[in-house]
N, C-alpha and C positions, 0 to 999 in steps of 0.2 A: 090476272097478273098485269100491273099495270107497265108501261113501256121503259121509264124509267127500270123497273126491276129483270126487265127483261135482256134490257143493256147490261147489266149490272152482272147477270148470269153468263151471257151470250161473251160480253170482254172481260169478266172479269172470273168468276169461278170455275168455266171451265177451260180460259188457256191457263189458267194456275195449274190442275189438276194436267192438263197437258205438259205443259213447262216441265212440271215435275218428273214428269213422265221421261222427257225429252232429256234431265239431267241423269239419270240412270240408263239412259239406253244411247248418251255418249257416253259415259264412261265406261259402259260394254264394248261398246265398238274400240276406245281407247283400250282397253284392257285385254280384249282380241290381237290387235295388232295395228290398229289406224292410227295411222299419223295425221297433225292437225290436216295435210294437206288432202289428204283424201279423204279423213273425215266431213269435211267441208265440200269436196265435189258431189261426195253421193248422198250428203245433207243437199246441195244445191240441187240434185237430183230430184229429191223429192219434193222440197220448195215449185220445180218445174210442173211438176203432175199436180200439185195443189191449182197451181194459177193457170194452169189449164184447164184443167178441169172447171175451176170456179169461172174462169172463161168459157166454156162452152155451155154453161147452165146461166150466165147472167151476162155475158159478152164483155166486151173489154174499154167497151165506153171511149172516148174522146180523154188522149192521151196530150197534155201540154208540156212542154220543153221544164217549167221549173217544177212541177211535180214530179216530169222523170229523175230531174237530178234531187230534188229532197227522197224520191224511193231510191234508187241506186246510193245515195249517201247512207241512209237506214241500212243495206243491205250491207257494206262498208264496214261501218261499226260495229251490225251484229255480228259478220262473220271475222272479223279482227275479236270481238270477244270471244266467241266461241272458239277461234284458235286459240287463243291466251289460256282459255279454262282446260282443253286440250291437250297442252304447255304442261301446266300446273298437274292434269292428272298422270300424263305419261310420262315425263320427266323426272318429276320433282315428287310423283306419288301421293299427290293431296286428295286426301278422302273427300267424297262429294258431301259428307254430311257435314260438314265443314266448310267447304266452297260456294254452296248453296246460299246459304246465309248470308254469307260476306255477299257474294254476287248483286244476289237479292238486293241487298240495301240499294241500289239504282232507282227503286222506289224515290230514295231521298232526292235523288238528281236530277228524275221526272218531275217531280213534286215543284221544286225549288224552278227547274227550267218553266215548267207550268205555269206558276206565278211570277214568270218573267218574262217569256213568248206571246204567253195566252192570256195573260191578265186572270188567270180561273180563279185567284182568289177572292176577287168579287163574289162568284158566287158560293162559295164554302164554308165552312164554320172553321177560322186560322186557328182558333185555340185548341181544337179534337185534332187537326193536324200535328201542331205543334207536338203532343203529347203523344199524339201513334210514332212521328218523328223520331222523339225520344225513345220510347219504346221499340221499334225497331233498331235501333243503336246500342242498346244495353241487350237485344236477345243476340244479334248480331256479335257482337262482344262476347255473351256468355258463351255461344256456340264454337265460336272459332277459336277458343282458348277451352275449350274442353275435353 
């Protein structure tokens, strides 16, 4: 397996298959009785034993003032999403098979920031972009109106 494909498994197919995971087993928790706000403590709960853990197997490295704040901004956002999807499940009752999708599309917004933070589009082929782009856009669309 070469390293590239190794990346490619390691970030990419299996936090999918996690992710996935992670949206069914918030909207159990929502569905039990958790409000965004507790949902998100004892989510942050186990965020804690992850980075511990992966701290006491790999240590914690040399910690600088603006990577703290680009991690704690990361943390920020995801947990402001995750309350919002939260929101939307316990509220307002929106099916994950539905929410998923729409969510998802952040792809687009990675993608887009990507070729604007990181310059990545040098190295990628824009036109397969373009066209998954699209494509997620019309499945994204088909789902959420289904």
């Amino acid at each position: 397996m070469t390293q590239q494909t190794a990346g490619l498994l390691i970030g990419g197919v299996i936090p999918a298959v996690l992710l996935g995971c992670f949206a069914i087993l918030q909207k159990l928790s929502v569905n039990l009785g958790s409000t965004p706000a507790s949902l998100l403590l004892f989510v942050g709960v186990g965020v804690t034993v992850v980075a511990l853990t992966l701290g006491a197997v790999g240590g914690f490295g040399p910690v600088t003032l603006s990577a703290s704040v680009a991690a704690l901004a990361t943390g920020v956002v995801w947990a402001t999403s995750t309350a919002l999807i939260a929101v939307a499940q316990g509220r307002f009752g929106a099916p994950v098979v539905q929410l998923v999708p729409l969510f998802n599309m952040n792809t687009l917004v990675a993608v887009l920031l990507g070729f604007i933070v990181f310059a990545e589009w040098r190295g990628v082929r824009v036109p397969r972009l373009v066209i998954g782009s699209v494509l997620i856009v019309v499945g994204g669309t088909l789902v959420a109106t289904s």
